[in-house]
C-alpha positions, 0 to 999 in steps of 0.5 A: 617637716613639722606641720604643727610647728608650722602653725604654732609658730605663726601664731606667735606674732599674730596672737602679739597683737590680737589677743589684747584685744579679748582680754583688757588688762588694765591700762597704766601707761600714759600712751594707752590711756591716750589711744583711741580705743577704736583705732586701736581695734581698727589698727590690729585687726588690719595687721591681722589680717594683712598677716594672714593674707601675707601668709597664704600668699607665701604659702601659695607661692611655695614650690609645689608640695611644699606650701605648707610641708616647710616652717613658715614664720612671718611676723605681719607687724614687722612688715607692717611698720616697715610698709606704713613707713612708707606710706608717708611718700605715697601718692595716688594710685600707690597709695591707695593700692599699698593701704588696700594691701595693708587692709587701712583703705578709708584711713589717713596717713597721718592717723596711721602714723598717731595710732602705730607710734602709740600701739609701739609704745603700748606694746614695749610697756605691755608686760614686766615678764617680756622684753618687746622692742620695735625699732625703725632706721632708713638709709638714703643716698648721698645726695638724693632729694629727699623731702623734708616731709617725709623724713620728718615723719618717719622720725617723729612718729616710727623713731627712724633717724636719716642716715647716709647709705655707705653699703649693706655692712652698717645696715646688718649691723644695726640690725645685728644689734637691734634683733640681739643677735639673732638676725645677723643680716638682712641686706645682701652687699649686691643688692645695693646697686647705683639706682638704690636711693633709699633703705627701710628697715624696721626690726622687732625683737620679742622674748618672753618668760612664761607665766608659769614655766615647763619643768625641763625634767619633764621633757622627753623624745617622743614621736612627733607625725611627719609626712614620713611617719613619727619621728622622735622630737623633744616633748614638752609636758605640763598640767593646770588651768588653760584659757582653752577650746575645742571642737571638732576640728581644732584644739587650741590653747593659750599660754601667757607669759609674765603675771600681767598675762597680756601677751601669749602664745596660743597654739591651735592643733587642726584634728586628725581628719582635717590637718592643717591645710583644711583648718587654715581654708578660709582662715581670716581675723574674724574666724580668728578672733572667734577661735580666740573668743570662744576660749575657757578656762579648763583644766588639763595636760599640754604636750608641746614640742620644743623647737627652734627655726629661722625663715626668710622671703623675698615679698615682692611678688606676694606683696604685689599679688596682694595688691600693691604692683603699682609701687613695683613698677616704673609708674609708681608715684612716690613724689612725697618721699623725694624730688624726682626729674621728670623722666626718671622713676622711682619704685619699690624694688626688694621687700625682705624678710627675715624671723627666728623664733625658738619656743623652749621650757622657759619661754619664747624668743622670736625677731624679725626685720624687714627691709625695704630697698627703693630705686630710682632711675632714667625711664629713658630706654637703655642706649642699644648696641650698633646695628648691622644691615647688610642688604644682599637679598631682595628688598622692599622700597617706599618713598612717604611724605613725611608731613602727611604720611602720604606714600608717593611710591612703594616697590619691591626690588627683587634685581638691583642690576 
């Protein structure tokens, strides 16, 4: 596969909501002069975070041999806003593993829900040469109690409008439209069973044009390294000023896109002696955020492969290895999203997620959605088949006070005759 593809591309989405945080364009919207600057820092460096550790996680997961030989894209934002969705009906021990998860232990849910309704309307109105749209949308059951609430927050502060949940073919369609066509579907028809009480989705939809394009005349097949040695794979050339750095074990580079520069795509390429596996060791937002830091203007030639690929996962086994397995299970404690019996559970029972990204002479085009299915049900134990004893061979006899547990007599008859 592309091992270079592989990390290029998942810097993508990370380098969406870091890379602002190096470089402080000047602030014209209303929204971001109203943003607390440290809750800002504090919000993106956790979706950072939650995003490299989700990435590992999947990485680890991987069929063995082919963690990090396939092309792994995640967009940590997508999953995010669909999971700070719900952390509006949390409670408890839920609650508090779901935000250690999403690395926002110590802040409230009602500052989350401030501050991401605030870094949405920064990062659509982030850049004249890119289009950034972010959209929520939750689909419930007919008749499920939902609190008021619950459903009142998600459409106040993430824009998710209550719809009714009539299968998975209006749910696909929304994202369909919201991901322009590159996500055609995200919920699978048989997923949706008796028990499904509630659909999150959130999509996010990223195209932009690079501040200064490759010449496509430039562009030719050249070897690129696989596991099976080179192979030829279209190769893009350009020259000039970069924000760079270097040292011993990475090159890394950034290209921004629009003339406000604020978003960029920024591709580290590990070294030969230390590949991809060996730089991604240990790798954390703040090795990150140093890597991004120490970069400088330098001129040069870029050689980048043009390529183009899809990815999707079922996170939740990685979402609970990661620390939120409560909300999984049967305890799970989500009474501030809906009422629910006593007797009866309600749990998170499918995260999926799905990307496409394709990096070109022009720019980038990237989507993703993410859904969160949500089940309810009895706790009460499955009503089981009709028994059959046919006693025919020696047996064991007692005769117990039920009151006390007192045994009056016990014997095993070996003879009935």
């Amino acid at each position: 596969m592309k091992p270079f593809a592989i990390f290029s591309k998942l810097w993508i989405w990370l380098s969406l909501f870091s890379i602002f945080l190096v470089v402080s364009p000047p602030k014209s919207s209303a929204q971001e002069n109203a943003l607390n600057p440290q809750t800002l820092t504090r919000l993106t460096e956790a979706n950072n975070r939650f995003g490299f550790e989700l990435f590992a996680s999947l990485t680890a997961e991987a069929p063995k041999g082919a963690g990090l030989s396939k092309n792994i894209f995640v967009s940590p934002a997508s999953v995010s806003w669909a999971l700070e969705m719900l952390l509006n009906g949390a409670e408890g021990s839920t609650l508090e593993g779901m935000t250690k998860t999403l690395a926002l232990s110590g802040i409230g849910v009602s500052e989350i829900n401030g501050a991401q309704e605030a870094l949405r309307k920064s990062l659509e109105d982030a850049n004249s040469g890119v289009k950034l749209t972010v959209a929520n949308g939750l689909w419930g059951k007919s008749g499920a109690a939902f609190l008021p609430d619950f459903l009142a927050a998600l459409k106040k502060y993430y824009g998710a409008a209550a719809a009714t949940l009539q299968g998975a073919e209006p749910i696909n369609a929304w994202v369909n439209e919201k991901t322009f066509g590159k996500i055609p579907s995200i919920v699978k028809p048989d997923n949706i069973t008796p028990e499904t009480i509630l659909i999150l989705v959130n999509a996010v939809y990223f195209k932009g044009l690079w501040q200064r394009p490759f010449d496509k005349a430039r562009t030719l097949p050249e070897p690129f390294q696989l596991p099976g040695g080179g192979q030829p794979v279209p190769m893009m050339h350009q020259s000039g000023s970069y924000a760079y750095f270097e040292d011993g074990s990475v090159q890394a580079i950034r290209l921004p896109y629009g003339q406000e520069r604020r978003l960029a795509l920024i591709v580290a390429l590990p070294s030969v002696a230390s590949g991809l596996k060996g730089f991604l060791q240990g790798m954390d937002v703040a090795r990150w955020q140093t890597l991004v830091s120490a970069m400088r203007e330098r001129s040069g030639t870029l050689t980048l492969p043009r390529f183009k690929t899809e990815y999707g996962a079922e996170l939740s086994e990685a979402l609970a290895g990661m620390g939120m397995g409560l909300a999984f299970s049967n305890q799970a404690d989500f009474k501030k999203l809906a009422q629910v019996p006593p007797g009866f559970w309600l749990k998170i029972s499918q995260v999926r997620h799905k990307t496409f990204v394709e990096v070109n002479e022009e720019g980038t085009e990237a989507a993703a959605a993410t859904a969160i299915e949500m089940r309810a049900g009895s706790a009460a134990p499955s009503p089981q088949a009709p028994f059959k004893m046919v006693v025919d061979r020696p047996f064991f006899v007692a005769i117990q006070d039920s009151k006390t547990g007192m045994i009056l007599f016990l014997g095993s008859i070996a003879d009935p005759r």
